[in-house]
LOTORBA-234206 format. One record per residue: x, y, z of N, C-alpha, C, CB in turn; residue in three letters. Coordinates in steps of 0.02 Angstrom, whole numbers, padded with zeros to 5 digits, always signed. Atoms other than C-alpha are relative to their C-alpha. Glycine has a CB too. Layout:
BEGIN
XYZXYZXYZXYZAla ...
END
This chain:
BEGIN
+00042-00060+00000+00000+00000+00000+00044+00062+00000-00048+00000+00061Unk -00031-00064-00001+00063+00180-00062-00033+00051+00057-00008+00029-00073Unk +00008-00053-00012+00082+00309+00046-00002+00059+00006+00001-00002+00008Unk -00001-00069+00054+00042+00480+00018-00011+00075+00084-00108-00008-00086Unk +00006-00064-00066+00088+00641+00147-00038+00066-00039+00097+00031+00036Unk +00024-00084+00024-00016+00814+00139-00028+00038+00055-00062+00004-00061Unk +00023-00042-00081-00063+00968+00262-00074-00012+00002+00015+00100+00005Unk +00066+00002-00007-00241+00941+00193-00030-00044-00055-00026+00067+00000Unk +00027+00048+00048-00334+00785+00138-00076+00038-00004+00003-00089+00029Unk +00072+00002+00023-00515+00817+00060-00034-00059-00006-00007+00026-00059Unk +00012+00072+00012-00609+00668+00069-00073+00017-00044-00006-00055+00080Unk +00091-00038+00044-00787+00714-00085+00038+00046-00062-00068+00082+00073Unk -00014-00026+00053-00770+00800-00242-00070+00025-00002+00032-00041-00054Unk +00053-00039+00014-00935+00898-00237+00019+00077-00008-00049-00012+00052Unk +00005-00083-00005-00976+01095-00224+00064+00008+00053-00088+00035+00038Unk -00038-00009-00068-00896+01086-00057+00062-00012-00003-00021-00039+00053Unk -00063+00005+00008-00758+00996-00084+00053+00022-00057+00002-00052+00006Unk -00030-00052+00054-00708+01077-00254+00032+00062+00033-00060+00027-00050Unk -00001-00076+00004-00722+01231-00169+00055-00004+00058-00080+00049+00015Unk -00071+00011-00039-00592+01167-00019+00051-00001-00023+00009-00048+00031Unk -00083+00008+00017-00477+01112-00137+00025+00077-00041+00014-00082-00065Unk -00023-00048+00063-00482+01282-00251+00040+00052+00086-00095+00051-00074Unk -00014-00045-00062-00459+01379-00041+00076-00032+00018-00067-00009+00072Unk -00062+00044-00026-00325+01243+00028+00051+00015-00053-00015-00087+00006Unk -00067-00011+00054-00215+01264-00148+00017+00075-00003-00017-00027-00085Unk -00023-00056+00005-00217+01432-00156+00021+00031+00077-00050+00036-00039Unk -00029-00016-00025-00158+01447+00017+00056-00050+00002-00029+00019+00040Unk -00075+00031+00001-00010+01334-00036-00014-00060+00052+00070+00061+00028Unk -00017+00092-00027-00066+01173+00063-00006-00063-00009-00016-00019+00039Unk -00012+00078+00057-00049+01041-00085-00064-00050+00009+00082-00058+00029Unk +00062+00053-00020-00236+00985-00031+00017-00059-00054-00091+00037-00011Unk +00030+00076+00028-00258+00793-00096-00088+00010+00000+00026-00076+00067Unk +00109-00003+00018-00456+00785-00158+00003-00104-00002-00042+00062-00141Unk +00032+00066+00017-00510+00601-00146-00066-00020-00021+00005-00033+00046Unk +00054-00015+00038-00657+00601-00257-00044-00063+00008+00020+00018-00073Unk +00062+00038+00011-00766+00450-00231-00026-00038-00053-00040+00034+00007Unk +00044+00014+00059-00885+00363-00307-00032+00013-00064-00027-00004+00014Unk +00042-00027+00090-00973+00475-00418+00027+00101+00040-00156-00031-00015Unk -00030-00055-00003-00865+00636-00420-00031+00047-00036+00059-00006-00014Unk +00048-00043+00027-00944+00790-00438-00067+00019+00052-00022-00036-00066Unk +00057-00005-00041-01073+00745-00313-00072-00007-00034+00006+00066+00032Unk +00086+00007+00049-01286+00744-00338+00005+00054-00040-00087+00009+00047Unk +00005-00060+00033-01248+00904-00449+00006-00043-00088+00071+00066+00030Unk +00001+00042+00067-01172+00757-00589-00069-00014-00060+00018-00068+00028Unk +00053+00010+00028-01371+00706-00620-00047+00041+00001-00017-00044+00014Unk +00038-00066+00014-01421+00874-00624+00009+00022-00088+00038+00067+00057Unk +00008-00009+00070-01490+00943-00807+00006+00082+00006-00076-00036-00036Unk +00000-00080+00002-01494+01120-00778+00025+00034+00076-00084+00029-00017Unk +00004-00047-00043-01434+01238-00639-00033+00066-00005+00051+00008+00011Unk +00011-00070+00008-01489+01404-00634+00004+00049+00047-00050+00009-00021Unk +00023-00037-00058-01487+01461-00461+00080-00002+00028-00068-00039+00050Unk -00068-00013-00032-01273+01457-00425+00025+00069-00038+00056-00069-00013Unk -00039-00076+00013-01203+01636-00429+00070-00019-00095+00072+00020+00114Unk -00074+00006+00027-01080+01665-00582-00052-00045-00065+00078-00052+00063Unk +00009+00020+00071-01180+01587-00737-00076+00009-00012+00027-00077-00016Unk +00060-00037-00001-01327+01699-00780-00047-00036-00055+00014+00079-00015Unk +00046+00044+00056-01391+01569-00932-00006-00046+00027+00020-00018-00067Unk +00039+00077-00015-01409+01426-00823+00089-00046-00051-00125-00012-00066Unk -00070+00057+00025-01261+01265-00828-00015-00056+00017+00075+00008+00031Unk +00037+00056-00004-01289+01095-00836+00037-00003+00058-00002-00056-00055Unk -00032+00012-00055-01233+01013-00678+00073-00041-00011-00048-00035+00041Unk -00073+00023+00014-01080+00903-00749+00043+00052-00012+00006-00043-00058Unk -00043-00037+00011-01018+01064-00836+00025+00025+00075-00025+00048-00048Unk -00010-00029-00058-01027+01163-00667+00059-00032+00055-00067+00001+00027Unk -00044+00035-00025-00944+01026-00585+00098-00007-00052-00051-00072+00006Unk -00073+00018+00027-00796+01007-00706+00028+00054-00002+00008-00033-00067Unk -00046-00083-00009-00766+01210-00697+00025-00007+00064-00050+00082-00001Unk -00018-00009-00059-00748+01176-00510+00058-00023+00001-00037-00022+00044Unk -00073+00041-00004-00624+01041-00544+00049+00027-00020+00007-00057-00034Unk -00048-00043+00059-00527+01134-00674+00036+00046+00041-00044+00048-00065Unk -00029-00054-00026-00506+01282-00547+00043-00036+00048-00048+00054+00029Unk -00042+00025-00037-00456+01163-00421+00075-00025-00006-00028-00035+00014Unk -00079+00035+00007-00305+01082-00516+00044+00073-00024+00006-00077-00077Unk -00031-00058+00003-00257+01273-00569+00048+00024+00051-00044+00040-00004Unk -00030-00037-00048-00218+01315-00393+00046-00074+00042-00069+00050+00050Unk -00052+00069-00005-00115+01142-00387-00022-00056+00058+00084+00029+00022Unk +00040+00042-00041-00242+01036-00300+00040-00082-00030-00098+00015-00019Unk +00010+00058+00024-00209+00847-00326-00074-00043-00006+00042-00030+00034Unk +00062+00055-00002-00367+00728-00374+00011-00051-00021-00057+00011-00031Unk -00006+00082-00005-00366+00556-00346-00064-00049-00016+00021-00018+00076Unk +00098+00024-00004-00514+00434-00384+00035-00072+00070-00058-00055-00128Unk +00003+00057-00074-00550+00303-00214-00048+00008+00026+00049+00005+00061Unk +00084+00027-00061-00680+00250-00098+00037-00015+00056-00060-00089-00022Unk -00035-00003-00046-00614+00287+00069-00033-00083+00062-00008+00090+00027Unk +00011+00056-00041-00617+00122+00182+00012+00007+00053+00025-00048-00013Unk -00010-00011-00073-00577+00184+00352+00065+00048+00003+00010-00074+00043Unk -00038-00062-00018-00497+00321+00457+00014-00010+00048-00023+00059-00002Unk -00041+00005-00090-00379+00337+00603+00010+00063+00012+00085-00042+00013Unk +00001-00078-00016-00420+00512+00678+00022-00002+00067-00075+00041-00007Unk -00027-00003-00068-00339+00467+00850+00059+00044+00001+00019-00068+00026Unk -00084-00028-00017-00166+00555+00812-00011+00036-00050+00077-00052-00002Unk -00052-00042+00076-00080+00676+00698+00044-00033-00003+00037+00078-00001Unk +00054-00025+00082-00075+00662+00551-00022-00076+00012+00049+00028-00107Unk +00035+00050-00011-00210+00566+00546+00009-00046-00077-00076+00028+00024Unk +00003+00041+00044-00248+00413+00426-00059-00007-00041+00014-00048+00025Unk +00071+00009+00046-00359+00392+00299+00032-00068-00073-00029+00110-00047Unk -00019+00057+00052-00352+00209+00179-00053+00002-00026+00021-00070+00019Unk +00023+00038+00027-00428+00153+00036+00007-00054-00014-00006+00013-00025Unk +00011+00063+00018-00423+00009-00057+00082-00027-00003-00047-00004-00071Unk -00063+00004+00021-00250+00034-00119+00072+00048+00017-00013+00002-00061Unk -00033-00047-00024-00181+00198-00033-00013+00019+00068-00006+00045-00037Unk +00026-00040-00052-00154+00269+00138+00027+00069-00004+00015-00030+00065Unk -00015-00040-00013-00158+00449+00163+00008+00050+00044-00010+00002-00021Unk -00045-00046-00055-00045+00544+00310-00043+00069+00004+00091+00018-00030Unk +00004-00068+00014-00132+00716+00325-00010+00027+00075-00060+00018-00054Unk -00009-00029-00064-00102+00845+00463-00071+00029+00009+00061+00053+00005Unk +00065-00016+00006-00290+00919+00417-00036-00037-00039-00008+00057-00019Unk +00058+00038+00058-00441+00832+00351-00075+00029+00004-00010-00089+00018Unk +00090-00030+00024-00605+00895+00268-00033-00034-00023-00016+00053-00048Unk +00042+00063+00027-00743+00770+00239-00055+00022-00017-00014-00057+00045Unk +00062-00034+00049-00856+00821+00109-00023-00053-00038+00022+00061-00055Unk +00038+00075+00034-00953+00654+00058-00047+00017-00005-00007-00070+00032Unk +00053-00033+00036-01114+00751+00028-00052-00059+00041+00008+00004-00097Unk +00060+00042-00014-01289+00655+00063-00047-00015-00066-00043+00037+00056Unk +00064+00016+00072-01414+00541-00056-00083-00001+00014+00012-00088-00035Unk +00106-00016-00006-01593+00581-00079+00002-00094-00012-00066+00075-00107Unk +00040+00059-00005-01695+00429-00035-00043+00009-00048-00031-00014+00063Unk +00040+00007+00061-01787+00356-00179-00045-00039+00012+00030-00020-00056Unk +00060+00048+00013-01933+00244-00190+00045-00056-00031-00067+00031-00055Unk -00029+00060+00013-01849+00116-00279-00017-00016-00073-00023-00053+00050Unk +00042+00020+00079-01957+00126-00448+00060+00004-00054-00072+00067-00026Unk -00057+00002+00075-01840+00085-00607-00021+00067-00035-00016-00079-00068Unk +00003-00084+00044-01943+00247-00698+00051+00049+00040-00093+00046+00006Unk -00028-00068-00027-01848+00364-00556+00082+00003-00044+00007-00004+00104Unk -00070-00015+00046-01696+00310-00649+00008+00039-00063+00025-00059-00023Unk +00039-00023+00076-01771+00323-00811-00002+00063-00004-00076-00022-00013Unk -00009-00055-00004-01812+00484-00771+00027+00061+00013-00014-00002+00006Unk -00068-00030-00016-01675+00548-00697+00001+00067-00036+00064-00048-00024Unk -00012-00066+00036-01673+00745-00729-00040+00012-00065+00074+00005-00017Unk +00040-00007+00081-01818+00724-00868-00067+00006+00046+00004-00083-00073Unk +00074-00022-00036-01944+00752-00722-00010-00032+00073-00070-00030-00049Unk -00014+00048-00072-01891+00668-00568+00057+00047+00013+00025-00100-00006Unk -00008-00038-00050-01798+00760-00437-00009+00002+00076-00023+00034-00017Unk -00005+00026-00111-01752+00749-00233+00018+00076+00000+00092-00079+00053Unk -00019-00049-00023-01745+00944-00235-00039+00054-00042+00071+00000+00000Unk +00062+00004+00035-01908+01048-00267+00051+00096-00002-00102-00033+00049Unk -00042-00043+00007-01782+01203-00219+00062+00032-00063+00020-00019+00044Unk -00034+00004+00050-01673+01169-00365-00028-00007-00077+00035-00046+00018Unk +00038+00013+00068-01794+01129-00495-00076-00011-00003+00027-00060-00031Unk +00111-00003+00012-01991+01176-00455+00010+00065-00037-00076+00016+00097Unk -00003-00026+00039-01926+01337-00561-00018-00025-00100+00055+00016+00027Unk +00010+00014+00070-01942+01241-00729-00080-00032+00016+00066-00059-00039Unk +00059+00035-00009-02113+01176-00682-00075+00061+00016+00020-00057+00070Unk +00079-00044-00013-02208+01352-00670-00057-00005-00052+00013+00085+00002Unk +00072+00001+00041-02396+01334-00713-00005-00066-00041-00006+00067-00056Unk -00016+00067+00042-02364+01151-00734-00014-00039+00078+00096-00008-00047Unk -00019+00041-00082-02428+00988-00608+00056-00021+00001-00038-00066+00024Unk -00038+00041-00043-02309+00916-00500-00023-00041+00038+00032+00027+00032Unk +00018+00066-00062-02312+00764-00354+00053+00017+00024-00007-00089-00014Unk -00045+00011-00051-02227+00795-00201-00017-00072+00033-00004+00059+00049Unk +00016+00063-00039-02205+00608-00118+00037+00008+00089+00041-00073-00052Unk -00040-00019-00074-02166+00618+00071-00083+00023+00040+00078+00090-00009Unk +00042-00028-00051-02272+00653+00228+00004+00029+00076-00034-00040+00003Unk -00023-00054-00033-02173+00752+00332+00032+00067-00030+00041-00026+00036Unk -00007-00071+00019-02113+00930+00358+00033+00023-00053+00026+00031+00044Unk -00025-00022+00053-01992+00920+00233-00056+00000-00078+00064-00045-00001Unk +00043+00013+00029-02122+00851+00104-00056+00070+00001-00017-00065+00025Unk +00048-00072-00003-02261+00991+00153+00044+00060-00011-00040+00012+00078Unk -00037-00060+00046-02117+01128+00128+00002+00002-00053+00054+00012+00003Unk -00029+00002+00087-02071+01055-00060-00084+00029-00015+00031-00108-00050Unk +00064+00006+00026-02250+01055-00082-00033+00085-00010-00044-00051+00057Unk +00012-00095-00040-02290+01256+00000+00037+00024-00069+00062+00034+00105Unk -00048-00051+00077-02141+01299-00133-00008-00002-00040+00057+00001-00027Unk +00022+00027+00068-02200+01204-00273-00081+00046-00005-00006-00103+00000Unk +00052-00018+00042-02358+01294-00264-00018+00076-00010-00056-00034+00024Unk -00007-00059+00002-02313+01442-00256+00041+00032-00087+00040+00009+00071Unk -00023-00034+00075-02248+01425-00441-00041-00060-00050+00108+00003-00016Unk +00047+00060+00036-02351+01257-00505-00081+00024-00006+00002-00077+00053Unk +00081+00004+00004-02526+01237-00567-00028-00020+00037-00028-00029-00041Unk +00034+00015-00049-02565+01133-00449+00042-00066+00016-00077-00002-00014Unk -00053+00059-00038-02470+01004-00336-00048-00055+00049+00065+00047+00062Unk +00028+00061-00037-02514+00817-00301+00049-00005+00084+00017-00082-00062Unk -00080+00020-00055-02429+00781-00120-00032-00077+00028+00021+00075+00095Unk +00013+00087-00015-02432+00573-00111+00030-00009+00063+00038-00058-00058Unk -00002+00040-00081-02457+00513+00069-00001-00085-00012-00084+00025+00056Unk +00011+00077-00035-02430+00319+00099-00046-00009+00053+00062-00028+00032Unk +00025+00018-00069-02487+00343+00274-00095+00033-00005+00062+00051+00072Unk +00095-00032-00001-02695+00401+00311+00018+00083+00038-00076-00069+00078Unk +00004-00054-00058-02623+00562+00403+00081+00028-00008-00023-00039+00088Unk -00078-00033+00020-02461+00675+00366+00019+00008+00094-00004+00103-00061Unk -00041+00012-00057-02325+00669+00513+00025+00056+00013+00049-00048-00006Unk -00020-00066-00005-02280+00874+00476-00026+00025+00076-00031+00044-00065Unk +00020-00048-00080-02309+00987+00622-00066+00022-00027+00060+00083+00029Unk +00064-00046+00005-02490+01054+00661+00018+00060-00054-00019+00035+00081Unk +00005-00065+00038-02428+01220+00583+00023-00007-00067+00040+00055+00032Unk -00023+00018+00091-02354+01141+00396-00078-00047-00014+00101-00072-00016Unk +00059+00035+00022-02519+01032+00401-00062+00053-00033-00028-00042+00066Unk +00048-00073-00009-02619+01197+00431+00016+00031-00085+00041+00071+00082Unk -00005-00052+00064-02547+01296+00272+00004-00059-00050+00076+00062-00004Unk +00048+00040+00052-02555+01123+00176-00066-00007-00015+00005-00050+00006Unk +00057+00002+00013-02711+01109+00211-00055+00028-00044-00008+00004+00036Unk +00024-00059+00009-02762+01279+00175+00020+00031-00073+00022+00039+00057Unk -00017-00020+00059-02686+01291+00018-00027-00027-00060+00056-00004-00002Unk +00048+00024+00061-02802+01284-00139+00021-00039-00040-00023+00045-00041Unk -00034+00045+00074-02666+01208-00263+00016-00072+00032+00090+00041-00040Unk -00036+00083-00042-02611+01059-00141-00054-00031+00017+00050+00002+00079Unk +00068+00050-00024-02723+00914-00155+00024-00066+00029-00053-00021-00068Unk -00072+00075-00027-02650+00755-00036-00038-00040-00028+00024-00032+00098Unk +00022+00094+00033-02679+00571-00104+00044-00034+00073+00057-00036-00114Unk -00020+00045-00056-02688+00494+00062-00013-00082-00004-00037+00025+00058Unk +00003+00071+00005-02657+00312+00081+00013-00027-00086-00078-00023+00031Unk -00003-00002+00038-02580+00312-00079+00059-00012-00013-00024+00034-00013Unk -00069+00023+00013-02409+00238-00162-00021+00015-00082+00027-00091+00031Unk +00000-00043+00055-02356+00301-00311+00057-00108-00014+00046+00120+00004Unk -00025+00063+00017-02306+00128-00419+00036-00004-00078-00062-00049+00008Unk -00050+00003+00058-02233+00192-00596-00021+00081-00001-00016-00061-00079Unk +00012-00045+00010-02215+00332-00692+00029-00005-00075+00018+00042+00049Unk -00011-00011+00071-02235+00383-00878+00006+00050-00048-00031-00021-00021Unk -00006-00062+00056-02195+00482-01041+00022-00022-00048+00042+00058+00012Unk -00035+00035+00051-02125+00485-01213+00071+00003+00004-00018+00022-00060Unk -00078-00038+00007-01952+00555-01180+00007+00032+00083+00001+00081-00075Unk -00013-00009-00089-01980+00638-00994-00073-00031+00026+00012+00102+00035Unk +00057-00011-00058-02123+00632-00845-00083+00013-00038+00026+00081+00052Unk +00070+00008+00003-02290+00637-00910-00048+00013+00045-00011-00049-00012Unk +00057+00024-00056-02388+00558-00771+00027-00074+00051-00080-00025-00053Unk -00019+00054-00048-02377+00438-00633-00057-00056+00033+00030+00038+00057Unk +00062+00045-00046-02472+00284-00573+00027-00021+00068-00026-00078-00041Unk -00017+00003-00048-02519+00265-00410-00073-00032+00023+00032+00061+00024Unk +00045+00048+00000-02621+00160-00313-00013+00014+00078+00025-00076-00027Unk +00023-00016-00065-02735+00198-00146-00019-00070+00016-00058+00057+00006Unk +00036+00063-00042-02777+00071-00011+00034-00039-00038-00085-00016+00002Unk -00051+00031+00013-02638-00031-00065-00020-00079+00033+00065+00042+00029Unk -00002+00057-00036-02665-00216-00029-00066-00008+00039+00061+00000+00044Unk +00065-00006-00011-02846-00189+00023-00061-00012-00056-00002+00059+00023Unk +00054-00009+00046-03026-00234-00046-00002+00065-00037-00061-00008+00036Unk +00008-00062+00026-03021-00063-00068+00039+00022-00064+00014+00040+00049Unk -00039-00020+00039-02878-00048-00189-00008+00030-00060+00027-00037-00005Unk +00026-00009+00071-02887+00042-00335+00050+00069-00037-00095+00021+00007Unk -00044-00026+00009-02767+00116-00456-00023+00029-00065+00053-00036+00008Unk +00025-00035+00046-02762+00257-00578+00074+00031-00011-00068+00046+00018Unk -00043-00057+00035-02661+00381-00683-00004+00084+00046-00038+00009-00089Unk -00010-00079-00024-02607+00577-00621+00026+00022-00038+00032+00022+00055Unk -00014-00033+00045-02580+00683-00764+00078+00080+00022-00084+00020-00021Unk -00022-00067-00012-02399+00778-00712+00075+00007-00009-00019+00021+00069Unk -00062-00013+00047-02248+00849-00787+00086+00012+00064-00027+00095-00056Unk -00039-00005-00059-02149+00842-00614-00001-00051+00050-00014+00056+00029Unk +00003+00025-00035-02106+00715-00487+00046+00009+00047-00010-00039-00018Unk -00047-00033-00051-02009+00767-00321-00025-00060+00044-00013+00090+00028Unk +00006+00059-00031-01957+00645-00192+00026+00036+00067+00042-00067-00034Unk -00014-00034-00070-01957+00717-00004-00006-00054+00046-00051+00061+00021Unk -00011+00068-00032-01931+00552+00087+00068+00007+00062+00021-00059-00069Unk -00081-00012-00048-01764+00635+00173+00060-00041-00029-00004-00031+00090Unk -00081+00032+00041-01573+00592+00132+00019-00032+00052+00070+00059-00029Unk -00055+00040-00053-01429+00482+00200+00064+00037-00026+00008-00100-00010Unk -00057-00020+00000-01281+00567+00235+00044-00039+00000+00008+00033+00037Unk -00069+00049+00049-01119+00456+00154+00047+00001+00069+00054+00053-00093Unk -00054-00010-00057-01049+00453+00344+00031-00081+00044-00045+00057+00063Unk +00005+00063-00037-01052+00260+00361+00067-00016+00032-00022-00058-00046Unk -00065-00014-00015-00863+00262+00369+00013+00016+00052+00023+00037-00030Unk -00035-00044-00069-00843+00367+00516-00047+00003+00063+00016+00086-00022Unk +00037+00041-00068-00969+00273+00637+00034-00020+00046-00033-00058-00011Unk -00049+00023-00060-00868+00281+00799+00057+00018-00001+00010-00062+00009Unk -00075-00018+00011-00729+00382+00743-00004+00077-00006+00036-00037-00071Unk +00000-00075+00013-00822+00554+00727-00068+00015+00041-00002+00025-00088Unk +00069-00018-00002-00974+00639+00794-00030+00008-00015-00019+00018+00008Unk +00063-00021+00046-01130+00615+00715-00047-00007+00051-00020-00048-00070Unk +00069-00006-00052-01303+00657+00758-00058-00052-00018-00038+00080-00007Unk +00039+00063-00019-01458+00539+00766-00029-00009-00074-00063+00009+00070Unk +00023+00031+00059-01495+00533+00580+00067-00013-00038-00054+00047-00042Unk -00062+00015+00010-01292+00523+00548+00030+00052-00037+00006-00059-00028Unk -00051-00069+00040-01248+00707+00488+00063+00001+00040-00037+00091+00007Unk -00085-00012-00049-01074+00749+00548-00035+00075+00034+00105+00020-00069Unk +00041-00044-00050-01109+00873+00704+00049+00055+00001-00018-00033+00080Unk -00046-00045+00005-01006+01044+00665-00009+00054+00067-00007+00033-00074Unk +00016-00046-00062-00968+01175+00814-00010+00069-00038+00067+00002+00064Unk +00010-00056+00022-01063+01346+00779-00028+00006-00089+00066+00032+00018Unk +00000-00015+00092-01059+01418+00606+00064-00013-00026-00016+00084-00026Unk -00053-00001+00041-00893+01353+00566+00003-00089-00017+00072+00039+00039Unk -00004+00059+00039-00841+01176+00496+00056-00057+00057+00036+00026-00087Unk -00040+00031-00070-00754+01116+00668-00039-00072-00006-00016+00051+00092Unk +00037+00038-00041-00797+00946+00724+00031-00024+00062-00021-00050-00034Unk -00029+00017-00071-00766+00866+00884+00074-00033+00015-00048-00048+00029Unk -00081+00022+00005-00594+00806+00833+00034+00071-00031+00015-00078-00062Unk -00041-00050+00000-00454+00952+00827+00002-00022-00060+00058+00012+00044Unk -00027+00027+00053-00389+00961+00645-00047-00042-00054+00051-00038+00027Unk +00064+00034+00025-00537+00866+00583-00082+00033-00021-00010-00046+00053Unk +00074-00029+00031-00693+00964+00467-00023-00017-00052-00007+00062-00011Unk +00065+00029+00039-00840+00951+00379-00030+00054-00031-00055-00035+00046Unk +00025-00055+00037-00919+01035+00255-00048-00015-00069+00064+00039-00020Unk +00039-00002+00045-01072+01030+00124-00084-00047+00033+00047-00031-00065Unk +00055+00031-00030-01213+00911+00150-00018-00058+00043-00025-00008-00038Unk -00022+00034-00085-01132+00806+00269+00005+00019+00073+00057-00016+00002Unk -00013-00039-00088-01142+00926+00395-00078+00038+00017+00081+00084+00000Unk +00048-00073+00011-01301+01011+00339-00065-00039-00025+00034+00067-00069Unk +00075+00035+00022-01484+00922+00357-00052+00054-00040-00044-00029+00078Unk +00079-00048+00015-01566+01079+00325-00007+00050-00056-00019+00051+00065Unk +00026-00045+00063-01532+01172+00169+00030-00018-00052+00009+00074+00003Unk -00011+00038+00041-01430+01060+00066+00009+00028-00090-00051-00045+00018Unk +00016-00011+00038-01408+01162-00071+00081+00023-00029-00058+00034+00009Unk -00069-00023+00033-01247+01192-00193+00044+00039+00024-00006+00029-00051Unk -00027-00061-00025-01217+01364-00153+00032-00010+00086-00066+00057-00005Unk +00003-00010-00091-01220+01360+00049+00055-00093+00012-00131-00003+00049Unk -00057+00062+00000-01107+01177+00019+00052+00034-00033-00020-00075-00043Unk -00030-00045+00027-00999+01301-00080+00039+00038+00076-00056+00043-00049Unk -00018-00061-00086-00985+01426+00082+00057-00031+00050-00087+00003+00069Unk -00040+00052-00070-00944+01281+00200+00078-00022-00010-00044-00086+00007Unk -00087+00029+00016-00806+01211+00087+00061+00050+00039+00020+00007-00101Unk -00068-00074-00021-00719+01385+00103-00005+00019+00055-00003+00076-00036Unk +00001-00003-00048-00765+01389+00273+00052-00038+00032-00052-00006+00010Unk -00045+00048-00012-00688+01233+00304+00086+00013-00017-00028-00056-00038Unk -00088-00001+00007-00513+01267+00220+00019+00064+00020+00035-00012-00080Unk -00039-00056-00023-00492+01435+00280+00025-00027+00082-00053+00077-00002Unk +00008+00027-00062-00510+01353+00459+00062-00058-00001-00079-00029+00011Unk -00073+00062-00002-00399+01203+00415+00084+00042-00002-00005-00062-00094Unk -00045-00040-00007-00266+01338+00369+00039+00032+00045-00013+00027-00020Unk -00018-00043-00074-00285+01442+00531+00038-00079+00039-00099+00043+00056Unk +00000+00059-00040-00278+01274+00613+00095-00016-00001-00059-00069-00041Unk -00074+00001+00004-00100+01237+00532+00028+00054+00024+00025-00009-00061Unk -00035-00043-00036-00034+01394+00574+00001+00022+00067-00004+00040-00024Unk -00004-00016-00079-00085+01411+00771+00026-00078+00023-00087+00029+00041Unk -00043+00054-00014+00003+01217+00761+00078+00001-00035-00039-00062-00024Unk -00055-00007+00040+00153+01301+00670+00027-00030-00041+00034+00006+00020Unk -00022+00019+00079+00164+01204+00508-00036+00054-00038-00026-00083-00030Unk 
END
């Protein structure tokens, strides 16, 4: 096994971690990027951006991602491809192995991002960025005066839904359960809202078109006399089911909180190990969004920086 020394490992290749390695190189500390699985992050199976500062026509999400990269190897980043297999954060410089490399680093930033939970349906693939979507924030803009289906029956779910109809024709929100799990006060302005109609006791079981989203079948009273399944005529499907943060790795070696985000101190990218931060949607249940995973990165490596210099490297 090769080993590889640096003041600052990156462990993600997303917004966040792009944006560490473009901060860390340009203060001269030879960041290492260990890019993952699917480098680039959920921005890869994005079809359009439009909402990141800096490209006023809208960029697909691969491009966006490969400008990040580009800047990063400018300011003399290294990127590596690996799937990190365990970490030894007990000492400086800590350890970090993959499959085939270990890497020595006196700072580490762990930017592994989080995956939207899916249903499981083969169309969500299918559809993938042609009308399917885990982010009603990122893309209920292309859907004004057009249905949508929010699926989910908590708060997050009743928010996509509030936002979506505030630019949709009118928004399905598919309940499984007989009774949404949101707070009294997100039930209240669902309720109350003319365009949001719920499909309670309801599973959503395909979805169709010629080329994108169409419509979706879905089927109430599931497994009951009652059962009975039909078509929903709608050019949008959003999946609010909640994410898993990519922290399986560092179960017992870092501080996470009870759904497994990494637990940062304040507004900065600290975690409970000295020398050790976090940054993008691994750290961040609640707004998950490019930009503000952007922030953190550069939060994070300005911090890793200070960090080296009040340890005098």
């Amino acid at each position: 096994m090769q080993v590889h020394t640096t003041k600052c490992l990156i462990i993600g290749a997303g917004p966040a971690g792009y944006t560490a390695g473009i901060y860390a190189g340009r203060a001269n500390m030879q960041p290492i990027i260990i890019e993952g699985p699917q480098p680039g992050g959920q921005l890869i199976t994005t079809t359009e951006v439009e909402n990141f500062p800096g490209y006023h026509e809208g960029v697909t999400g691969p491009k966006m991602m490969e400008d990040l990269r580009n800047q990063c190897l400018r300011f003399g980043a290294a990127i590596v491809n690996g799937i990190v297999a365990d970490v030894d954060f007990s000492e400086r410089p800590f350890a970090v192995r993959t499959a085939t490399d270990e890497y020595r680093a006196e700072t580490v930033i762990i930017c592994t991002g989080a995956a939207a939970r899916y249903l499981g349906l083969p169309d969500e693939k299918k559809y993938q960025g042609l009308g399917v979507s885990a982010c009603a924030t990122c893309d209920g803009f292309f859907y004004r005066n057009r249905n949508v289906a929010v699926v989910g029956g908590g708060d997050t779910a009743c928010e996509e839904a509030l936002y979506l109809a505030g630019l949709a024709k009118k928004v399905y929100l598919i309940v499984r359960k007989d009774y949404l799990r949101a707070s009294k006060v997100m039930q209240k302005r669902v309720f109350e809202n003319e365009k949001i109609e719920v499909l309670f006791n309801t599973n959503t079981v395909g979805l169709f078109g010629q080329d994108v989203v169409e419509g979706a079948t879905v089927v109430t009273h599931k497994g009951t006399e009652n059962e009975n399944e039909y078509n929903i005529a709608i050019d949008g499907f959003f999946l609010a089911i909640g994410h898993t943060p990519n922290t399986k790795f560092l179960e017992g070696k870092l501080e996470l909180d009870p759904q497994g985000y990494i637990v940062v101190k304040g507004q900065g990218a600290e975690t409970n190990i000295p020398g050790v931060f976090a940054a993008g949607d691994v750290a961040d249940p609640v707004f998950q969004q490019a930009i503000s995973a952007a922030g953190m990165g550069c939060r994070a490596a300005i911090q890793a920086e200070r960090f080296l210099v009040e340890h005098g490297e």
